[in-house]
RODO-2510 file (C-alpha; in nm, 4 decimals, decimal comma):
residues 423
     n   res          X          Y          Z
     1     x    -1,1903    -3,1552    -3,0686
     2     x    -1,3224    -3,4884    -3,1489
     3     x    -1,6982    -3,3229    -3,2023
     4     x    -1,4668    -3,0789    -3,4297
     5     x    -1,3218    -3,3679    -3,5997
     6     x    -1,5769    -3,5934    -3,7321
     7     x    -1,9128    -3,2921    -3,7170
     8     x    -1,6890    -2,9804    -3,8419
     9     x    -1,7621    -2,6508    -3,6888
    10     x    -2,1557    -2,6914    -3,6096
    11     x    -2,1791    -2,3915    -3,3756
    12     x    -1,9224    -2,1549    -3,5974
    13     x    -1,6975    -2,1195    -3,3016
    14     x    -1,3984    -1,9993    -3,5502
    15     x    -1,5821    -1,8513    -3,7941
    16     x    -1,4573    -1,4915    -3,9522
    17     x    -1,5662    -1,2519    -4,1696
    18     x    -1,2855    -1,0836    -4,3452
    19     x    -1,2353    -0,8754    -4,7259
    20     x    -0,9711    -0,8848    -4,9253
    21     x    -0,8242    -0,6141    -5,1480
    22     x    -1,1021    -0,5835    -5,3793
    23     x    -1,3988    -0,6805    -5,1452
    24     x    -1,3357    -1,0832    -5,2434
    25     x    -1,4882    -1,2391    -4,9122
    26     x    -1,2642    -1,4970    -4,7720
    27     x    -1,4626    -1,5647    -4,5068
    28     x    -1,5279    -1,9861    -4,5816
    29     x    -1,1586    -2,0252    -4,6328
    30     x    -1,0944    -1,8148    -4,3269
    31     x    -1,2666    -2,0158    -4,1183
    32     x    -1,1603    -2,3402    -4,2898
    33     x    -0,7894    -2,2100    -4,1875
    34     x    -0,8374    -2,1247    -3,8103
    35     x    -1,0384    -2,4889    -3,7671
    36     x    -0,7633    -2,6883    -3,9081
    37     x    -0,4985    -2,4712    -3,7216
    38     x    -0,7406    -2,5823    -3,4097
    39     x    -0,7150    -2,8810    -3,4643
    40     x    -0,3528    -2,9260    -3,5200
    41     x    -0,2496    -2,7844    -3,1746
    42     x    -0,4332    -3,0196    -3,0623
    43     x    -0,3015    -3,3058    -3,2673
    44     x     0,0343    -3,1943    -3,1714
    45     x    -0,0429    -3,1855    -2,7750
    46     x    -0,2122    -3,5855    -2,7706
    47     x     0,1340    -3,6605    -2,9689
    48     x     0,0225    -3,7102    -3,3128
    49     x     0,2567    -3,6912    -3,5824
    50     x     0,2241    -3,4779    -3,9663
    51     x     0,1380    -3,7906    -4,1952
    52     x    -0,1163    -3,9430    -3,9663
    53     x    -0,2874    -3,5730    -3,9275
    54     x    -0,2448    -3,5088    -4,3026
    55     x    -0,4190    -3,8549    -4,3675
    56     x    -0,6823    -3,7811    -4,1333
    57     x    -0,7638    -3,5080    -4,3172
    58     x    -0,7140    -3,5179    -4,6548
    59     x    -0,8150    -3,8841    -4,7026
    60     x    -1,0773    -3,9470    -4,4411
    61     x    -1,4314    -3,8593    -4,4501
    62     x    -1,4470    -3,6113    -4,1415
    63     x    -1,6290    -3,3047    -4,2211
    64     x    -1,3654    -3,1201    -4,0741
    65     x    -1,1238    -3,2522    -4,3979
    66     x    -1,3713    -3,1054    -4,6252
    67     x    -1,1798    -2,7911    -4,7289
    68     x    -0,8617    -3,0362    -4,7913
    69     x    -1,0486    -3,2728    -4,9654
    70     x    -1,2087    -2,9818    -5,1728
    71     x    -0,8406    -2,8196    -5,2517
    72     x    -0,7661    -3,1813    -5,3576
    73     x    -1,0321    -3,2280    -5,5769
    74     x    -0,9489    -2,8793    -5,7636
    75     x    -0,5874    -2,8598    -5,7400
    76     x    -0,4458    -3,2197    -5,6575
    77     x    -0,3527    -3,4224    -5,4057
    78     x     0,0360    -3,2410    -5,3561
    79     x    -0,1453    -2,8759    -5,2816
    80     x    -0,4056    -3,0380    -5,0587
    81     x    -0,1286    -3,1888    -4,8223
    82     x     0,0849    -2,9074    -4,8872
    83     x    -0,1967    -2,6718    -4,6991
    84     x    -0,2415    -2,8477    -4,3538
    85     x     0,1130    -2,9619    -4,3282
    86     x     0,1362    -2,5525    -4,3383
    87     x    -0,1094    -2,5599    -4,0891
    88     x     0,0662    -2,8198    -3,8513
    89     x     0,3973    -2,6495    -3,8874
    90     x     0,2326    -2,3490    -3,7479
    91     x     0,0266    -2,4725    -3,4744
    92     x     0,3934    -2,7083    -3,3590
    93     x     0,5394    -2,4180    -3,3458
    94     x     0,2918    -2,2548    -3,2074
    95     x     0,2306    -2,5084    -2,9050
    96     x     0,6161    -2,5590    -2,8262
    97     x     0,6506    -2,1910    -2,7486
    98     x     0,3586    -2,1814    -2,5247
    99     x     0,3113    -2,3022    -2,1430
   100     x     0,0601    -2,5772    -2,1192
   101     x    -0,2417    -2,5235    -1,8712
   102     x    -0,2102    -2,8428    -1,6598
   103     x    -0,3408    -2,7357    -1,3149
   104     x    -0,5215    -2,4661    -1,1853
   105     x    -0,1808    -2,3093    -1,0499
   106     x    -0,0647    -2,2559    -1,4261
   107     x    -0,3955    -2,1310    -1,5238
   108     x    -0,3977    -1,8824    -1,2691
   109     x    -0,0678    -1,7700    -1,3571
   110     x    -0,1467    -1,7723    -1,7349
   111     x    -0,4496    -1,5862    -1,6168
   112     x    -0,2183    -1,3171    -1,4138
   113     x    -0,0061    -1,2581    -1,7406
   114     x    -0,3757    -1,2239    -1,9518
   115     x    -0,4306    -0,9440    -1,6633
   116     x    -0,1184    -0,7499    -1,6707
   117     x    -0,1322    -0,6914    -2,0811
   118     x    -0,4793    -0,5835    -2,0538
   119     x    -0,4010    -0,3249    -1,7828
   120     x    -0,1162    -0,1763    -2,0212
   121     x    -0,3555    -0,2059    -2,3004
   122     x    -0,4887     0,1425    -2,4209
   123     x    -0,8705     0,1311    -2,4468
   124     x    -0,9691     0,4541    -2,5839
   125     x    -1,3099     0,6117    -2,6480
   126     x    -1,6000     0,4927    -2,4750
   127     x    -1,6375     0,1511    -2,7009
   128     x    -1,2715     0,0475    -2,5350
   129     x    -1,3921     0,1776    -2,2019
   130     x    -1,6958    -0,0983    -2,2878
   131     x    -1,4920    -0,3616    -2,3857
   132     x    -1,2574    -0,3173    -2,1014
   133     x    -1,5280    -0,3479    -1,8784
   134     x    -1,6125    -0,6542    -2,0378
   135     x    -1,2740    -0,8388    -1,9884
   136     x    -1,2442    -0,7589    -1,6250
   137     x    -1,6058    -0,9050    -1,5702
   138     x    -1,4618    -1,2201    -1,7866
   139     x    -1,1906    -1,2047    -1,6071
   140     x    -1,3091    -1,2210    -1,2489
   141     x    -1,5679    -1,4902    -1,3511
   142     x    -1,2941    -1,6943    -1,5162
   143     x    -1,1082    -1,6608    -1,1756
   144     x    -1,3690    -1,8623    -0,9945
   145     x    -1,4006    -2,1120    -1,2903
   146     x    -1,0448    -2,2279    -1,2956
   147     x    -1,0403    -2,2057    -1,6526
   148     x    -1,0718    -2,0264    -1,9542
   149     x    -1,3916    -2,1656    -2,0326
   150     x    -1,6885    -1,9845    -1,8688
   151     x    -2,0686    -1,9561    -1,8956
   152     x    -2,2732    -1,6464    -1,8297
   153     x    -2,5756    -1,5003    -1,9813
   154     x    -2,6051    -1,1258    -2,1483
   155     x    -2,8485    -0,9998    -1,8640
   156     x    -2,5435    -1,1377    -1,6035
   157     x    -2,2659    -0,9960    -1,7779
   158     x    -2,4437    -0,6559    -1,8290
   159     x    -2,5487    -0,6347    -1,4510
   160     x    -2,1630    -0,6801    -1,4000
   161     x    -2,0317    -0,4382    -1,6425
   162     x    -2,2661    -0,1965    -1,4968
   163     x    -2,4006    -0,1506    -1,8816
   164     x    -2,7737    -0,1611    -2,0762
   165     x    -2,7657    -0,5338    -2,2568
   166     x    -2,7495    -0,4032    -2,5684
   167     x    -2,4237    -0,2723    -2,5095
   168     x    -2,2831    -0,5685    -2,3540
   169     x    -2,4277    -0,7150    -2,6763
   170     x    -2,1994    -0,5042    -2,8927
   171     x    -1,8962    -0,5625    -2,6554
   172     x    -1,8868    -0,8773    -2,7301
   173     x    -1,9125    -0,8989    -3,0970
   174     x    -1,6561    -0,6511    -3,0707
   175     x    -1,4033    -0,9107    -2,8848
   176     x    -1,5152    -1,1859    -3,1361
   177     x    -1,4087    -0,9813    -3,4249
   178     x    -1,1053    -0,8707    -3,2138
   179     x    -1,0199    -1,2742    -3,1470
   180     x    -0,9983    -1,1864    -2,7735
   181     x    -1,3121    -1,3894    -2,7205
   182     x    -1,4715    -1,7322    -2,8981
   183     x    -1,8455    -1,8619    -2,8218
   184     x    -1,8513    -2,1910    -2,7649
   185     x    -2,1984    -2,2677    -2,8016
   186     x    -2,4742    -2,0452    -2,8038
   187     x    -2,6418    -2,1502    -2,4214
   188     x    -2,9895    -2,3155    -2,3748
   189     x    -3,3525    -2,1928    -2,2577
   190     x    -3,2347    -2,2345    -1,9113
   191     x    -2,8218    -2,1293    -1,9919
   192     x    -2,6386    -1,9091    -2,0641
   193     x    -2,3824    -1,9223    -2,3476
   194     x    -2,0625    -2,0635    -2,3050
   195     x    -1,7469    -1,8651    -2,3839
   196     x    -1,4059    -1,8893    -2,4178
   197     x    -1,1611    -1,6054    -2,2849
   198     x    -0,8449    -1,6256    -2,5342
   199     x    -0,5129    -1,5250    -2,4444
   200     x    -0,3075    -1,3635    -2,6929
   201     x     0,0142    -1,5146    -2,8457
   202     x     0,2856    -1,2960    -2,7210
   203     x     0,6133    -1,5014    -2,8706
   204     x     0,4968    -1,5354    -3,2338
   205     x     0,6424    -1,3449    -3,4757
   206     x     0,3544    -1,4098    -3,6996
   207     x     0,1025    -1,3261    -3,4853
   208     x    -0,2081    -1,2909    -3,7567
   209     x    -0,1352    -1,5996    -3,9797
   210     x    -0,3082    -1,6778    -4,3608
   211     x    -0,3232    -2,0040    -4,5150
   212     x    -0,0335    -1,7874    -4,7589
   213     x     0,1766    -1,6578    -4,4746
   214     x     0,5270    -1,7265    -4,4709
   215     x     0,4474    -1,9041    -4,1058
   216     x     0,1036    -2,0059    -4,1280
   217     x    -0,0694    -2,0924    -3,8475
   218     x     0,1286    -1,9555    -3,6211
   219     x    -0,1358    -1,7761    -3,3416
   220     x    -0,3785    -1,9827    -3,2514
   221     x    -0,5726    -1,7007    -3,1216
   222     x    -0,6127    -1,4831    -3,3496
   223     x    -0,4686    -1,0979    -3,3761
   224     x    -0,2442    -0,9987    -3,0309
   225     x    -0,2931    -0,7186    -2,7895
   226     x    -0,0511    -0,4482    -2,9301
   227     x     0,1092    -0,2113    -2,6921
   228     x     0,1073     0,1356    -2,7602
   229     x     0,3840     0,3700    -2,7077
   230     x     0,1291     0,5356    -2,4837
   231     x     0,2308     0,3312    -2,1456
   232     x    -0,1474     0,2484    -2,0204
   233     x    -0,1208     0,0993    -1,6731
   234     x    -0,4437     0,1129    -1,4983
   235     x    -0,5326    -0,1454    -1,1686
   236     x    -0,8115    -0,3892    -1,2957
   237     x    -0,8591    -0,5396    -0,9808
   238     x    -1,0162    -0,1547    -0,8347
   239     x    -1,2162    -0,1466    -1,1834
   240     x    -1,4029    -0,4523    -1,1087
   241     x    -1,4976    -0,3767    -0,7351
   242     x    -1,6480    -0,0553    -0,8361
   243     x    -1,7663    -0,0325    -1,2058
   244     x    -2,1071    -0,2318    -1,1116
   245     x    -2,1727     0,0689    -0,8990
   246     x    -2,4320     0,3440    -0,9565
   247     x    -2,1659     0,6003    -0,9598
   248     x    -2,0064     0,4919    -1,2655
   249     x    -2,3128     0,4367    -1,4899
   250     x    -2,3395     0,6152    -1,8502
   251     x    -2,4545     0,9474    -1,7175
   252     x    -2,2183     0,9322    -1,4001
   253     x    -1,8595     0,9280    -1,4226
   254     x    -1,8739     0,6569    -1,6655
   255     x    -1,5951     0,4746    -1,8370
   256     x    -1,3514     0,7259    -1,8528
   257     x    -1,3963     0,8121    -1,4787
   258     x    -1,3496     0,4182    -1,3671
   259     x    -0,9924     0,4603    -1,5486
   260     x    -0,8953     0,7555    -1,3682
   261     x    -0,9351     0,6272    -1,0391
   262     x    -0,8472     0,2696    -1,1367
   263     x    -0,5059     0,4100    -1,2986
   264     x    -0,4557     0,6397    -0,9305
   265     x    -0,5003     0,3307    -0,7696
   266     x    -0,2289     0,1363    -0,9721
   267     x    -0,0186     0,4479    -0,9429
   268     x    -0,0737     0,7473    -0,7441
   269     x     0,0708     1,1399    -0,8057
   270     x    -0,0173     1,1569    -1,1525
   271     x    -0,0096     1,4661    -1,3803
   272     x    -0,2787     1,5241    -1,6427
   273     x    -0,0564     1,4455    -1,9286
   274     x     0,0514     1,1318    -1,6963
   275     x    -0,3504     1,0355    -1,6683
   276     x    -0,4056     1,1173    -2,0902
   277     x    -0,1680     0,7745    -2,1129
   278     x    -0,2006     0,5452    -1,7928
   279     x    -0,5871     0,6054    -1,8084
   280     x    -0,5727     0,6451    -2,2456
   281     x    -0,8303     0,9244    -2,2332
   282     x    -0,8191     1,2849    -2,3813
   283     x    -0,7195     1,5722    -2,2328
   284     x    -1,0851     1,7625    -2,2332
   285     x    -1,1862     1,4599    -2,0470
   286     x    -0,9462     1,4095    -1,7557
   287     x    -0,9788     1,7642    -1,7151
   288     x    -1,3899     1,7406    -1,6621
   289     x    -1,3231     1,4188    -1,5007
   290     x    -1,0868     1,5120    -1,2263
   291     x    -1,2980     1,8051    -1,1926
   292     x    -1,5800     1,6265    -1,0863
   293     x    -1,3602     1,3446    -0,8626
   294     x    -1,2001     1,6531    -0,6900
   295     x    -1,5390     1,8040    -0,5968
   296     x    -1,7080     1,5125    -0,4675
   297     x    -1,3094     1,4536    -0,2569
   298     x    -1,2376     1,1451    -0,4020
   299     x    -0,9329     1,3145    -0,5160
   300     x    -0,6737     1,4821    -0,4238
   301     x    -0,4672     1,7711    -0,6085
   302     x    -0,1355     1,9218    -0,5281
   303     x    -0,0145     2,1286    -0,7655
   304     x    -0,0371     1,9606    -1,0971
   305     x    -0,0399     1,6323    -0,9393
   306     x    -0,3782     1,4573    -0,8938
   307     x    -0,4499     1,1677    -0,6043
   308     x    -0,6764     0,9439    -0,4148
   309     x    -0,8178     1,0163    -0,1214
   310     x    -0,7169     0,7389     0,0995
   311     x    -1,0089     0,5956     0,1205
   312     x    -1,1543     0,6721    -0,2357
   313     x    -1,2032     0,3213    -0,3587
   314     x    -1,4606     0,2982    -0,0900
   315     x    -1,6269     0,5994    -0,2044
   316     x    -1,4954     0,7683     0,0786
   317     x    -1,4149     1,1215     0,0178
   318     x    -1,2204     1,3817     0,1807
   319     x    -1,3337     1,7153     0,2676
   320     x    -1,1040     1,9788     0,1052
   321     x    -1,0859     2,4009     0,0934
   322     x    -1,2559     2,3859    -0,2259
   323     x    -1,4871     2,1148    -0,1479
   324     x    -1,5796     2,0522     0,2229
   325     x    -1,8657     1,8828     0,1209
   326     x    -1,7583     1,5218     0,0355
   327     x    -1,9409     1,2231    -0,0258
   328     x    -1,9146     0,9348     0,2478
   329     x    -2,0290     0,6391     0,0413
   330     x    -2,0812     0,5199    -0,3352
   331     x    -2,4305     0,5678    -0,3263
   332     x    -2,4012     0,9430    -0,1974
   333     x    -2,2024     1,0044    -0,5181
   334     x    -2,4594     0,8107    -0,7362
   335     x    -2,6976     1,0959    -0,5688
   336     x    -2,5093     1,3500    -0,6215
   337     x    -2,4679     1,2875    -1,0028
   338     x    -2,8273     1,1794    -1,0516
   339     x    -2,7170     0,7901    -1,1419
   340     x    -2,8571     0,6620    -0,8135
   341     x    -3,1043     0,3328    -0,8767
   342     x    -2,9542     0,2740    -1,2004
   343     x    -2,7996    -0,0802    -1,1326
   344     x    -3,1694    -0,1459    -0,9335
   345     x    -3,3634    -0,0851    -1,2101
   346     x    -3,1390    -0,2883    -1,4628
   347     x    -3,1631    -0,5903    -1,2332
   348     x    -3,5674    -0,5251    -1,1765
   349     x    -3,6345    -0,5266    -1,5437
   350     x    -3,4320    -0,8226    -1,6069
   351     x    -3,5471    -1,0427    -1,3433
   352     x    -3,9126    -0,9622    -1,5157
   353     x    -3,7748    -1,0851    -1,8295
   354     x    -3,6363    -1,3833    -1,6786
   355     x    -4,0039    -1,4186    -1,5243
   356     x    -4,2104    -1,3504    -1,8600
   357     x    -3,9835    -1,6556    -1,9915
   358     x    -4,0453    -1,8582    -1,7423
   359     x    -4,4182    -1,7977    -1,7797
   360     x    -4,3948    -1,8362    -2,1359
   361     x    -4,1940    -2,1520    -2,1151
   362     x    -4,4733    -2,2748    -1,9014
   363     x    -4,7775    -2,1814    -2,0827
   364     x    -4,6362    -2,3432    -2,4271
   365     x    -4,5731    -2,6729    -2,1772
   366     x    -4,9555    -2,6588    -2,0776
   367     x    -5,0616    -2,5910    -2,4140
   368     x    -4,8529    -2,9350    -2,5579
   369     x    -5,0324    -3,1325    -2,2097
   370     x    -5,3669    -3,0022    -2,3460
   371     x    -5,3399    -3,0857    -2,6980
   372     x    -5,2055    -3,4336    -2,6007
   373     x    -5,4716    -3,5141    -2,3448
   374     x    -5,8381    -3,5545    -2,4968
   375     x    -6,0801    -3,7748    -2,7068
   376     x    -5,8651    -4,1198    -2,8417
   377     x    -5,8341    -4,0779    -3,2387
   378     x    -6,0497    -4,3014    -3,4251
   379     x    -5,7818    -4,5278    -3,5287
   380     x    -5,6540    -4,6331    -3,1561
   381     x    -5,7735    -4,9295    -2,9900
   382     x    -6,0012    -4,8879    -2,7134
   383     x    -6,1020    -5,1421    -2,4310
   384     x    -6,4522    -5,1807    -2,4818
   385     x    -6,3687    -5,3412    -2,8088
   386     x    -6,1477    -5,6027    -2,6941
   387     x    -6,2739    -5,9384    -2,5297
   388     x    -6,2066    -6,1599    -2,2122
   389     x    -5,9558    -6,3058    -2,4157
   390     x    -5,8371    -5,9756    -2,5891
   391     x    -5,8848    -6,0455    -2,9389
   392     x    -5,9630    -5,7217    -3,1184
   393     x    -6,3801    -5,6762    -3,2094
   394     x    -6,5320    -5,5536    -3,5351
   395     x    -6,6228    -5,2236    -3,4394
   396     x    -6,9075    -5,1945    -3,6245
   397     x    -7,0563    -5,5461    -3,5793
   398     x    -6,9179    -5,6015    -3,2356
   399     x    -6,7540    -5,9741    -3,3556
   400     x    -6,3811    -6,1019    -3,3878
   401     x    -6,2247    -5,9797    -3,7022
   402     x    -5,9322    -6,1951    -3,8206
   403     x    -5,7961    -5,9536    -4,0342
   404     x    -5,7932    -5,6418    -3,7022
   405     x    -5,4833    -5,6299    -3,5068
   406     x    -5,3495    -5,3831    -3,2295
   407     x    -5,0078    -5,2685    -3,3565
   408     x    -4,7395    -5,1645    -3,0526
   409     x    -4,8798    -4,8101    -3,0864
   410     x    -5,2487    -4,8890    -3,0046
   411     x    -5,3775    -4,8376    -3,3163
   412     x    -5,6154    -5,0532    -3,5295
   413     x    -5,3991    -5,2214    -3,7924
   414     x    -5,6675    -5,3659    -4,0679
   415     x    -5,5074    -5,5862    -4,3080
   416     x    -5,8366    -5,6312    -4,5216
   417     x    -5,8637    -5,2767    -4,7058
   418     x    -6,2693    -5,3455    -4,7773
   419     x    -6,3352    -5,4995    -4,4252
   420     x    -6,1695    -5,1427    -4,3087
   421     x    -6,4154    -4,9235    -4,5191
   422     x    -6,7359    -5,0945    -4,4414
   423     x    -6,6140    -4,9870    -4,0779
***
């Protein structure tokens, strides 16, 4: 926040792109509004107090006041402190009705809460399938992290959303736009980029604030998950153990087949009008899904009710009148469907991108060694014209030159413009 503070947003970490009625882009006040709002919860949780934050900004020189200052200089001083006091109301507000992460205990169970909205969360067609996908991988790294900070590459999170790159690509600007995710900086050669998992503001009645809102800055995080009247409830945990598999790649059973067997494993005996809301996929599509899950005996049907084998998160199946020919393992399903290799082949072709960098990063290293290393330039000092008692020689008439000197750099440093042209 202090980088925030005195540099402004260098990386564009809250930066927005929005249109108003009438295609007036508000994107530079936008993303004047969610920095100060940033840095006002903050302010608020080191126990600052509303003058001291509205003097920071309004009369310092922090680039992070330059919005404030600019508001100032067109409107006066009054509207200038008028707009972040707006903004600190909100974000006190704001951090009073939230639970402060102190430990990894309270992360955990901030983490759990995170968890449970995004299972009830409808994620419909196969770019919500994607981006679901993409929070349970977040998720599960953000687990081992301890925090909702995390680093990971594209190649890394595509290998663990089971997905091309490109699409992970598009996932993610996806949750930027959606505010469920914020890049903190953009990695190195050697780095991935960092990230920043946000957890939606479930208390505020505001929830998407505008420097004009009757409670500006309110969220700090942007627009909430909404629940549906559609009650999703799917088991997240099952979705990430198996949606890295072969079986579930674009051709296989895909997105919409991970949510039917991760919403049977939250909840089993499930109708197909049941499955159209818990898993929040159509009704052609359960039906060709559960087709398929029921022939390779992953599931079970009774009736109208629909099942998991018992063992069907292991990709073991169950032999059944209409099937007796199950599959015994993940990778027999991944054969049966012609997906098998998939996840091998992602993880082959990015490991030879990773090399061709690597060699690339090299060669450009031996090509700055090489230009660096060769013949001295004319102007640097060399030994053989420097005596026992190293006083610089004319190079030309092999004497001691009162008006040659050897600078720090090496270099000839001629004080006598004529004495350096004879030369």
């Amino acid at each position: 926040m202090h980088k925030l503070l005195v540099h402004g947003d260098q990386d564009s970490v809250y930066s927005s792109s929005t249109n108003q009625r009438g295609g007036k882009n508000t994107a530079a006040s936008d993303h004047a509004w969610a920095m100060t709002r940033a840095l006002a919860a903050d302010a608020v949780r080191v126990g600052w107090d509303r003058a001291s934050f509205v003097q920071v900004l309004v009369d310092g020189p922090y680039k992070a006041g330059h919005h404030a200052r600019t508001i100032q200089h067109r409107r006066g001083y009054d509207r200038a402190a008028e707009w972040v006091r707006r903004a600190w109301d909100g974000a006190r507000e704001y951090v009073r009705g939230t639970d402060r992460i102190s430990s990894r205990q309270s992360f955990h169970a901030a983490l759990a809460s995170f968890r449970s909205r995004v299972e009830r969360t409808p994620w419909r067609g196969l770019a919500g399938k994607t981006d679901l996908r993409n929070l349970i991988a977040r998720m599960d790294i953000c687990t081992r992290s301890g925090g909702w900070d995390h680093t990971v590459s594209e190649r890394e999170l595509a290998e663990r959303m089971g997905c091309s790159r490109t699409t992970a690509r598009s996932s993610n600007q996806r949750l930027l736009t959606a505010r469920l995710l914020r890049r903190i900086d953009r990695g190195s050669a050697t780095e991935g980029a960092c990230w920043m998992l946000i957890s939606p503001s479930h208390n505020s009645s505001h929830p998407r604030t505008t420097p004009q809102g009757p409670k500006a800055g309110g969220a700090m995080s942007g627009s909430t998950l909404i629940r549906a009247m559609s009650e999703a409830d799917i088991s997240s945990l099952a979705a990430a153990q198996l949606m890295h598999l072969d079986a579930f790649a674009h051709f296989g059973l895909g997105g919409s087949g991970l949510a039917i067997i991760a919403a049977l494993a939250e909840r089993g005996g499930q109708t197909v009008q049941e499955l159209q809301g818990t898993a929040s996929i159509s009704r052609p599509t359960a039906y060709r899904q559960l087709r398929r899950l029921t022939e390779l005996g992953l599931v079970l049907r009774e009736g109208e009710i629909y099942g998991l084998s018992p063992d069907a998160v292991g990709g073991i199946g169950t032999p059944t009148p209409v099937c007796p020919e199950h599959v015994s393992r993940w990778a027999a399903a991944a054969d049966r469907l012609g997906t098998a290799g998939t996840a091998e082949r992602r993880r082959r072709m990015h490991d030879a991108h990773r090399a061709s960098w690597v060699r690339e990063r090299q060669r450009l290293a031996e090509r700055r060694a090489t230009a660096s290393v060769g013949h001295l330039h004319p102007a640097e000092a060399r030994p053989e014209y420097l005596n026992a008692d190293g006083v610089p020689l004319n190079p030309s008439t092999g004497e001691a030159h009162e008006d040659l000197y050897v600078a720090r750099d090496g270099r000839w440093v001629w004080h006598d413009i004529e004495a350096f042209v004879s030369c």
